[in-house]
C-alpha positions in Angstrom: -34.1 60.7 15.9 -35.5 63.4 13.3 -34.0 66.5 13.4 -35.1 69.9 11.4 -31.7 72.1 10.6 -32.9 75.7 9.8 -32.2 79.0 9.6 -30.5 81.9 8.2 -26.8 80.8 9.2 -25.6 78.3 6.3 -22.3 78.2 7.5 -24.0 76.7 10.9 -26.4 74.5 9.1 -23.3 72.7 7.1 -21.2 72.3 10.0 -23.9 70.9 12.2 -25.0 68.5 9.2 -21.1 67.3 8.4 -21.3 66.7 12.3 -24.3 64.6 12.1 -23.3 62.6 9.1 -19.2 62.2 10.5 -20.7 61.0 13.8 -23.3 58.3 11.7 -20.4 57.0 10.2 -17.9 56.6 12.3 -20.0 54.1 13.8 -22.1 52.5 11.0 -21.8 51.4 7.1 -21.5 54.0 4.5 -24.4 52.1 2.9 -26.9 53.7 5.7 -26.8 56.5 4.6 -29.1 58.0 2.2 -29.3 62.1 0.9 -32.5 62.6 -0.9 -33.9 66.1 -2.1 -37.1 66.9 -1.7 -37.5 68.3 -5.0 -36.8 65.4 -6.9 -38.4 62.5 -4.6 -41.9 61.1 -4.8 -43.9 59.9 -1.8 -43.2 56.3 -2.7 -39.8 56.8 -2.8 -39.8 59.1 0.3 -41.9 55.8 2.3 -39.1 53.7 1.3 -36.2 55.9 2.6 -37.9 56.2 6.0 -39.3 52.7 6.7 -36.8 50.4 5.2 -33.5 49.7 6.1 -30.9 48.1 3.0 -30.3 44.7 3.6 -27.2 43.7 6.4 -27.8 47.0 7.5 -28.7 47.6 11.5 -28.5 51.3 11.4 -29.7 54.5 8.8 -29.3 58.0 8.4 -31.6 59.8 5.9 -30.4 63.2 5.0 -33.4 65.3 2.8 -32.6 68.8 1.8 -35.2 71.5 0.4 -38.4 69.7 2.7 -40.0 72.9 2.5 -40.1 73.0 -1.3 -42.5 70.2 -2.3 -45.9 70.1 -0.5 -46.8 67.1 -1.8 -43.9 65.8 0.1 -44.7 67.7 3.4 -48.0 65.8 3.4 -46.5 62.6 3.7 -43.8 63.4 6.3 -46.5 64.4 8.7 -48.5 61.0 8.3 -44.9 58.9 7.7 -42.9 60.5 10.8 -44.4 58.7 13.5 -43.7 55.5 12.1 -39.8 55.3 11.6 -38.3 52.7 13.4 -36.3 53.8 15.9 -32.8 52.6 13.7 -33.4 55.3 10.8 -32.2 58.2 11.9 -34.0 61.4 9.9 -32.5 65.1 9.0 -34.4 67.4 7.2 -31.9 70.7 5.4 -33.8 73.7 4.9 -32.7 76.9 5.6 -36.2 78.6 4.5 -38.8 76.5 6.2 -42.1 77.4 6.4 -43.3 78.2 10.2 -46.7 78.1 9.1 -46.8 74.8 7.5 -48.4 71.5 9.3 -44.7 70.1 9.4 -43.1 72.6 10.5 -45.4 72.5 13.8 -45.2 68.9 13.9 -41.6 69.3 14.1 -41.3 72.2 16.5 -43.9 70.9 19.1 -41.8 67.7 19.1 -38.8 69.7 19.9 -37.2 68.5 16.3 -36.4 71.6 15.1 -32.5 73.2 15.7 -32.3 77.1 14.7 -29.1 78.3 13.6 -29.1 81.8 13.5 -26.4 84.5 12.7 -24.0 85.4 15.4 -24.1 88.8 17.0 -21.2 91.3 15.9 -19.1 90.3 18.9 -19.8 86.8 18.3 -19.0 86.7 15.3 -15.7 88.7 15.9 -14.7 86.8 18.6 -15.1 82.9 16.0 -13.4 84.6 13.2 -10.5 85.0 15.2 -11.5 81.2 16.6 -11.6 79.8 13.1 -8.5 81.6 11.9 -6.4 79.8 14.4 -8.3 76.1 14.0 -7.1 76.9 10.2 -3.5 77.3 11.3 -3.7 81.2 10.8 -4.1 83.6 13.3 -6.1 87.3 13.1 -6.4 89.9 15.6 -10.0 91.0 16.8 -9.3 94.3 15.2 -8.7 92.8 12.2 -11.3 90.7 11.9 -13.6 93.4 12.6 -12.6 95.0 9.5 -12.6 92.0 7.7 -16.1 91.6 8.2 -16.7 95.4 7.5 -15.1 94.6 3.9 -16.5 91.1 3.3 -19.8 91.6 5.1 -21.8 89.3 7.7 -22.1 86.1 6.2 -20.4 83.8 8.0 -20.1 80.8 4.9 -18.2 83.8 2.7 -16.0 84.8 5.8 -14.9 81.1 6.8 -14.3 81.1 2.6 -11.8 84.0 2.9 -10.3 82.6 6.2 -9.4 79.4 4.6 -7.8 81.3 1.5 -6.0 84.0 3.9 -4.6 81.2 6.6 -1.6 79.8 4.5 -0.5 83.1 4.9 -0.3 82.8 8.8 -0.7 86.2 10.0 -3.8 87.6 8.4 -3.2 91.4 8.4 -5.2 94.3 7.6 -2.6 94.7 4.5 -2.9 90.7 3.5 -6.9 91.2 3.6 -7.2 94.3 1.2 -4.4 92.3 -1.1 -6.3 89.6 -1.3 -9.9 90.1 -0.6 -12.5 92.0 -2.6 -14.8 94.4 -0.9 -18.2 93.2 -1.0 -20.6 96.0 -3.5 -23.1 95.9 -0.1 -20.2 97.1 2.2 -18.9 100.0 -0.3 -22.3 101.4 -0.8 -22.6 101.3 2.9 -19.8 103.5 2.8 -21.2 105.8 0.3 -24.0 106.4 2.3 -21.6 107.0 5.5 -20.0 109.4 3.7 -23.0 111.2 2.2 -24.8 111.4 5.4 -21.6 112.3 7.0 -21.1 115.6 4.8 -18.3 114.1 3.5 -19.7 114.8 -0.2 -16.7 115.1 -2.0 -15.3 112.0 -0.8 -19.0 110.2 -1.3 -18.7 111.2 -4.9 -15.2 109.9 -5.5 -16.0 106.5 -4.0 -19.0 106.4 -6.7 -16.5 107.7 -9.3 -14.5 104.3 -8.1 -17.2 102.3 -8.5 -18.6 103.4 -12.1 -14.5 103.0 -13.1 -14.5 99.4 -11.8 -17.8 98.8 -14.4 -20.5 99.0 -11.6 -24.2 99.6 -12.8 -25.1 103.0 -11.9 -29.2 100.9 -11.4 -27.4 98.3 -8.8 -25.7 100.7 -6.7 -29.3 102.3 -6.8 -30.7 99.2 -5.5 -28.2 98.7 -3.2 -28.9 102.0 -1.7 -32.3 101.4 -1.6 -31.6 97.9 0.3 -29.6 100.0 2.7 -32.0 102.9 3.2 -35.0 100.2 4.2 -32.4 98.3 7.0 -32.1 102.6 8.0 -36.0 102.7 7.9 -36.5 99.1 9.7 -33.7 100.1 12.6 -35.2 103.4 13.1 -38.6 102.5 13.5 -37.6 99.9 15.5 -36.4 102.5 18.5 -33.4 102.4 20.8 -31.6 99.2 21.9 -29.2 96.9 21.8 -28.0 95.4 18.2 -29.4 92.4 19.2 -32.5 93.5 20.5 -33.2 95.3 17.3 -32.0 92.8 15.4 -34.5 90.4 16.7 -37.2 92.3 16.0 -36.5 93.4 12.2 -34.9 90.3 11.1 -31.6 92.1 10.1 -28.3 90.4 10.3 -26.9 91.7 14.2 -23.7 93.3 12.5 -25.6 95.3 9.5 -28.4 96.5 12.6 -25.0 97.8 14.5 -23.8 99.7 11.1 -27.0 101.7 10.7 -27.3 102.1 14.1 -24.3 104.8 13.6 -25.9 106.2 10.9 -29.7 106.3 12.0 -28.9 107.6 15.6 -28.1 111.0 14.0 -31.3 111.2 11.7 -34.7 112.2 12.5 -37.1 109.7 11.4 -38.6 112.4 8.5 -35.1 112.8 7.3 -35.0 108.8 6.9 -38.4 109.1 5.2 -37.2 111.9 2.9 -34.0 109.6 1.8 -35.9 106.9 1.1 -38.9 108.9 -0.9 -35.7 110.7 -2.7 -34.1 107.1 -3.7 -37.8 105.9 -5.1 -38.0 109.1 -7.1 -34.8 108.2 -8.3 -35.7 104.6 -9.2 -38.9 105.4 -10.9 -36.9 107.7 -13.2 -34.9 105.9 -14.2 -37.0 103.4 -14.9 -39.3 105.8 -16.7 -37.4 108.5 -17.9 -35.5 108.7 -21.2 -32.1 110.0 -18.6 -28.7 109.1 -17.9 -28.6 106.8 -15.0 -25.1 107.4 -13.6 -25.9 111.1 -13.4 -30.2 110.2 -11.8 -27.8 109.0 -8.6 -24.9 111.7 -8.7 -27.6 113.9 -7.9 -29.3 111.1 -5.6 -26.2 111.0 -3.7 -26.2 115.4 -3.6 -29.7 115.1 -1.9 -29.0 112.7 0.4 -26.1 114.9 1.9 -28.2 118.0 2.2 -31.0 116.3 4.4 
């Protein structure tokens, strides 16, 4: 069996390779399996891993992370693969592979290749609440939809927070904003809610908090352009479902549903005009002999009057 575990979802990925490797060894010697990184190995080495089995051994499993780093090491996979013995099991991490390499279609036209892919907003609702209570804990849905608000999308840094929050029991709106830090992504999404919202006052205090709390005036600039490009990308992209959209721009499902409430109210000049506003900002202060924290006070006083 070789199997390619990829994707954008690393919380998937290590879950379904902890499956792989539990299941090997509940049935076979610890001294059958082998984890090899790519970067490190050599094709002799690499020949070895797949071909041989260790001595009193009737069964193998070959873990190699980061395949898609070395192309030296590609190269042999593609002539080696066809000759494991059917008693070495092979599984290849890499959440970045290459679709256009010759592997990677080896792989995939051998049906070897398992996507993990981020959950939709519901779905991802729906296994927070899920996890909580496989922890011991339990969260409502409406919780955990603010959770992920607050912590964002990624579901490795959510099943972090969900193991921390579950001694608790209960995890509560209250228990998550005691003990959880709102990620900088998520509050400069709310900055721009706010700004594009008319809500400039309470835009500008919320970048007040964040230059208190020591926050980069030039990062929260980058961070609004990150957030202005997922506005450009979801706009261009036209009406449908999150998804849909998020399908076709690569954007995590949950972040597409955010700008979706925020793009569906914009004309796609006024989308435009932010973003050309945000790179004027950016090459000034860049350029410019200014003071950077008041370059996106001003930023932030454009934005609203679009």
């Amino acid at each position: 069996m070789v199997t390619l575990l990829t994707g954008a979802n690393e919380f998937l990925i290590s879950a379904e390779r902890q499956r792989i490797v539990d299941e090997f060894l509940n049935d076979n010697d610890v001294f059958g399996l082998e984890r090899l990184d790519a970067e490190e190995l050599d094709a002799s080495r690499l020949r070895d891993a797949l071909l041989q089995l260790p001595f009193l051994v009737n069964k193998k499993l070959v873990v190699i992370k980061n395949v898609f780093s070395n192309k030296g090491i590609q190269e042999a996979l593609c002539h080696l693969l066809g000759q494991v013995p059917d008693e070495i099991d092979v599984l290849f991490i890499d959440p970045k592979s290459d679709k256009r390499t010759k592997l990677y279609k080896q792989l995939a036209s051998a049906k070897q290749v398992q996507e993990c892919v981020n959950l939709r907003p519901q779905e991802l609702v729906s296994w927070t609440v899920d996890y909580a209570t496989k922890l011991g804990g339990s969260i409502t849905q409406s919780d955990s939809s603010y959770m992920i608000d607050r912590i964002g999308p990624e579901q490795m840094q959510l099943a972090r927070e969900l193991e921390k929050l579950a001694v608790f029991g209960a995890i509560t709106k209250d228990l998550i904003d005691t003990h959880t830090e709102q990620a900088l992504r998520g509050t400069v999404f709310d900055l721009l809610d706010k700004t594009f919202s008319g809500k400039t006052d309470e835009s500008l205090k919320l970048y007040d908090q964040l230059l208190s709390n020591k926050t980069d005036p030039s990062e929260i600039l980058a961070l609004i352009g990150w957030q202005l490009h997922v506005f450009s990308l979801v706009k261009y992209a036209g009406p449908g479902a999150p998804a849909d959209v998020a399908k076709l721009t690569g954007v995590h499902p949950f972040v597409v549903g955010k700008a979706l409430n925020i793009v569906r109210t914009m004309s796609l000049e006024n989308v435009k005009l932010a973003v050309a506003k945000a790179l004027d900002a950016d090459i000034m202060i860049k350029t410019k002999p200014v003071d950077s924290v008041d370059v996106v006070r001003v930023l932030l006083l454009e934005l609203a009057s679009i």
